[in-house]
C-alpha positions in Angstrom: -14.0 -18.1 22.3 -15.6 -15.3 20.3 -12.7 -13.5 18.6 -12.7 -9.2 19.0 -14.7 -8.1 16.0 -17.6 -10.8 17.1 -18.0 -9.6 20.2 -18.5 -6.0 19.1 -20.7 -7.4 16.7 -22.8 -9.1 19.5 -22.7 -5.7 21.4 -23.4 -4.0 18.4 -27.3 -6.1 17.9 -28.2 -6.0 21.4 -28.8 -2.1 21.0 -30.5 -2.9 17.6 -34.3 -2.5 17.8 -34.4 -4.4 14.6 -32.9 -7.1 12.5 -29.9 -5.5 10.1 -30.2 -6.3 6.9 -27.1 -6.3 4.6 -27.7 -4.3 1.4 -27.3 -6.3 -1.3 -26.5 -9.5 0.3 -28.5 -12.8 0.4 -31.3 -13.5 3.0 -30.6 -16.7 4.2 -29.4 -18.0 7.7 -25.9 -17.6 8.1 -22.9 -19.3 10.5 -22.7 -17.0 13.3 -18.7 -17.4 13.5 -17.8 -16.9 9.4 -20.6 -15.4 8.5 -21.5 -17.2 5.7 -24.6 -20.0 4.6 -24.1 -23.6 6.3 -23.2 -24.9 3.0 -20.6 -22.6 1.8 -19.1 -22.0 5.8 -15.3 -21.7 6.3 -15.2 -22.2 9.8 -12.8 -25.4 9.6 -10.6 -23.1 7.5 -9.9 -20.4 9.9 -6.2 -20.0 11.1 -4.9 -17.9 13.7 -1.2 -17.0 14.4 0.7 -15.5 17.3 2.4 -12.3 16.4 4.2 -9.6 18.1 2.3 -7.0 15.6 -1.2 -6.2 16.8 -4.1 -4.7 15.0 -6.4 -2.2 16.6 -9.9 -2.1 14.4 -11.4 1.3 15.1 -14.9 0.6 13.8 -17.7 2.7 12.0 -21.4 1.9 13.4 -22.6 -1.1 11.6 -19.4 -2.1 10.3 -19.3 -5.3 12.5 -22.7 -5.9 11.1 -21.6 -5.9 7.5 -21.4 -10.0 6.0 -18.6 -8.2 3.8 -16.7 -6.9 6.3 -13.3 -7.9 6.6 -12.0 -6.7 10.1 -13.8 -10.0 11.0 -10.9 -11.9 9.1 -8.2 -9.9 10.3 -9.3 -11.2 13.5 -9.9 -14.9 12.6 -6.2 -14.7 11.8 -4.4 -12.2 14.4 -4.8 -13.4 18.0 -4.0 -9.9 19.0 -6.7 -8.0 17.1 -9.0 -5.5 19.0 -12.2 -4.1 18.1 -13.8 -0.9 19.1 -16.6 1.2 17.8 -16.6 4.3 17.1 -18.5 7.6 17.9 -17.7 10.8 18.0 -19.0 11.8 21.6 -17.6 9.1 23.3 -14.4 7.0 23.3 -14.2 3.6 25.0 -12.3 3.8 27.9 -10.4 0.2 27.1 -9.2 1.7 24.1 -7.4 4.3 25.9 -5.6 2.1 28.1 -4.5 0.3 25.1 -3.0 3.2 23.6 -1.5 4.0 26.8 0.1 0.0 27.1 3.8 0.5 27.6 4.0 -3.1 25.4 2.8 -1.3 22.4 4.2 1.3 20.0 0.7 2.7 18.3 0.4 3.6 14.8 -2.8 4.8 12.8 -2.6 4.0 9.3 -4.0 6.4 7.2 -2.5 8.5 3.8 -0.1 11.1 5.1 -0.8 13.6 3.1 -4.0 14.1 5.8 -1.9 14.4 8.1 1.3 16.9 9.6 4.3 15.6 7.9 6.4 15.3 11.0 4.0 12.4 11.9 3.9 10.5 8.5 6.8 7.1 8.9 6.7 5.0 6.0 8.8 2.1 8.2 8.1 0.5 11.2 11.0 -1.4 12.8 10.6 -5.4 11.7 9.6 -7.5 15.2 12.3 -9.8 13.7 15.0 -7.4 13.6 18.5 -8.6 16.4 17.3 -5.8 18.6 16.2 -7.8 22.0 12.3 -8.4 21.7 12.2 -7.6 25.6 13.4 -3.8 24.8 11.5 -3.8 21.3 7.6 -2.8 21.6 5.5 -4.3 19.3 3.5 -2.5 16.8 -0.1 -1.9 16.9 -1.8 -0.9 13.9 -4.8 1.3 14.4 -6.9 0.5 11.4 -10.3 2.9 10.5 -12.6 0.2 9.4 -15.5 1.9 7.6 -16.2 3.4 4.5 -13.9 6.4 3.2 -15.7 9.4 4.2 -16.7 7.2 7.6 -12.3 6.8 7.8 -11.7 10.5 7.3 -14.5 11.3 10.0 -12.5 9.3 12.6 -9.2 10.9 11.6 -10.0 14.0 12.1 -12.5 13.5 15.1 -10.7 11.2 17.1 -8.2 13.9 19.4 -7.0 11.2 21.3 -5.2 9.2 17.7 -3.4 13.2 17.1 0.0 12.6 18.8 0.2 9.4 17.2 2.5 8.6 14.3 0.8 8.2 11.2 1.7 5.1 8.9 1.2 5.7 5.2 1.2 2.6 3.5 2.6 2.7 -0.4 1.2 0.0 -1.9 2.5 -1.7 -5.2 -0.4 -3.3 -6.4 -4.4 -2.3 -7.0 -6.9 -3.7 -4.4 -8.5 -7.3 -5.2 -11.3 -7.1 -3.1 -15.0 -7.8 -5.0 -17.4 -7.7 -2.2 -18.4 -4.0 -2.4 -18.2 -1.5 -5.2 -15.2 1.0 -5.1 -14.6 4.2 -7.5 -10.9 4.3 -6.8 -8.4 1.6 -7.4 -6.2 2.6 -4.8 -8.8 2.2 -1.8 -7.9 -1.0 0.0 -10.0 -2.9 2.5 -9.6 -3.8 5.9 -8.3 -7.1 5.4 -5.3 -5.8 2.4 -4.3 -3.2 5.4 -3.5 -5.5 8.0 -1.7 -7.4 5.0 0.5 -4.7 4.5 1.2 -3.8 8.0 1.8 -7.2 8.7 4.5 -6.9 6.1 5.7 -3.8 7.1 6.5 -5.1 10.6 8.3 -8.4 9.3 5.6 -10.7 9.9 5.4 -12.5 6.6 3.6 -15.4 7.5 0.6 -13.2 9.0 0.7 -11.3 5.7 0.6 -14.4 3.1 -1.8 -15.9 5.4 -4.3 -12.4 5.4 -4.2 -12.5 1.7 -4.7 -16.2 1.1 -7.5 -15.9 4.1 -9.1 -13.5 2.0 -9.2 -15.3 -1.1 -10.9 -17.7 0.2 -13.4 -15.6 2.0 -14.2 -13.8 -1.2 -14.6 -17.2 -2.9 -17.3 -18.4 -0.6 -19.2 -15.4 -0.3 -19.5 -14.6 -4.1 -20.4 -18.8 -4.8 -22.9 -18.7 -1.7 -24.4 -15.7 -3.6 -24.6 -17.0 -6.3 -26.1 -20.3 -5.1 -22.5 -22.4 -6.5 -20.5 -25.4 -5.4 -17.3 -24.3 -3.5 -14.3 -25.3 -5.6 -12.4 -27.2 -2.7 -9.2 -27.6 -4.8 -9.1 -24.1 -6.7 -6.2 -21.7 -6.8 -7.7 -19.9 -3.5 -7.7 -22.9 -1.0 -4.4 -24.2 -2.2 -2.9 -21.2 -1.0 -4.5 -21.1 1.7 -3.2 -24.8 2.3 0.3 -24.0 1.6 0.8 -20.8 3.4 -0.8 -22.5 6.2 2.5 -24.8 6.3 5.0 -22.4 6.3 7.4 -21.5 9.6 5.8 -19.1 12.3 6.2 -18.3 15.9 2.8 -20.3 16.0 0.1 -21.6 13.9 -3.2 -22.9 14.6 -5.2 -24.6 11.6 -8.8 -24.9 13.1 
């Protein structure tokens, strides 16, 4: 079943009036589920865990569109990943009653220093903490998938995120991702925030798995660009292999 970010993907083209075409990126037929050229695809390497953290993509226009994107891996890997896009006249009404879902405890993630400073947390409480999960709501991370100026747009123009807590992530290393050009070290994409979140909220296997995930995305897409062999037993894919083995509530190897 098409995971969150494909369907608004599929939404997204059927109010296209022409093909998109990805700067940048090769013109060659593509899997429609990874993305990618038949001979470099991923599909069989796709996990997905069960996880009491959720991740809520709040999406720029064609960001679903984007090969590069990497909301789609986010929700390759968290079953309980939504997707909506975003404008600023309008608001998808199931996105509201998300927010509203007694089950979840919101948060947007965003720098605090955009924000009031009694709505900036820098913890969220671990869903493995000894508190009784049946009290404990889970944690959704809102995460503003788009480019930076497209992120600050939706912060500030998005009334119904305001009484939110804000989540300012502090992270101790620089961003790894190579599929787009970045100025600033300390931007990180869609993919290294749910990482962190994931962390944030205890989930350590959803975490190692988003950055091995990526890894391995990043190694396809640059070889299929390229026009080189995947590397099958490379530092990426082992990773991959081993976090793929370790405890969870529930992992799925596809």
């Amino acid at each position: 079943m098409p995971h969150a970010v494909s369907r608004l993907r599929s939404a997204r083209l059927a109010r296209s009036s022409k093909p998109f075409l990805a700067r940048g990126g090769f013109k060659r037929e593509r899997c429609v589920d990874c993305r990618l050229v038949p001979s470099h695809c991923m599909c069989t390497l796709r996990p997905s865990l069960t996880t009491r953290a959720g991740v809520c993509l709040l999406m720029a226009d064609i960001e679903p569109l984007k090969p590069s994107n990497t909301g789609w891996l986010v929700a390759d890997v968290v079953a309980d990943t939504f997707a909506f896009g975003w404008t600023r006249t309008e608001t998808d009404r199931d996105l509201l009653a998300l927010l509203r879902d007694p089950q979840w405890q919101p948060y947007v993630v965003f720098p605090g220093q955009y924000a009031a400073p009694e709505r900036v947390v820098r913890t969220v409480e671990p869903t493995n903490s000894l508190r009784d999960e049946a009290q404990q709501k889970r944690p959704l991370f809102i995460v503003l998938d788009g480019t930076w100026s497209e992120a600050r747009k939706m912060f500030r123009r998005s009334p119904y995120l305001d009484r939110l807590p804000v989540l300012s992530l502090e992270p101790d290393r620089t961003s790894q991702y190579k599929l787009r050009r970045s100025g600033r070290t300390d931007h990180l994409c869609t993919s290294e925030v749910a990482a962190l979140c994931m962390k944030l909220a205890g989930e350590r296997v959803a975490e190692q798995t988003l950055e091995a995930y990526l890894a391995v995305f990043t190694h396809h897409y640059l070889h299929a660009k390229s026009q080189q062999p995947i590397v099958w037993d490379g530092f990426a894919h082992q990773q991959l292999h081993e976090v793929s083995h370790l405890p969870s509530r529930n992992i799925l190897l596809l």
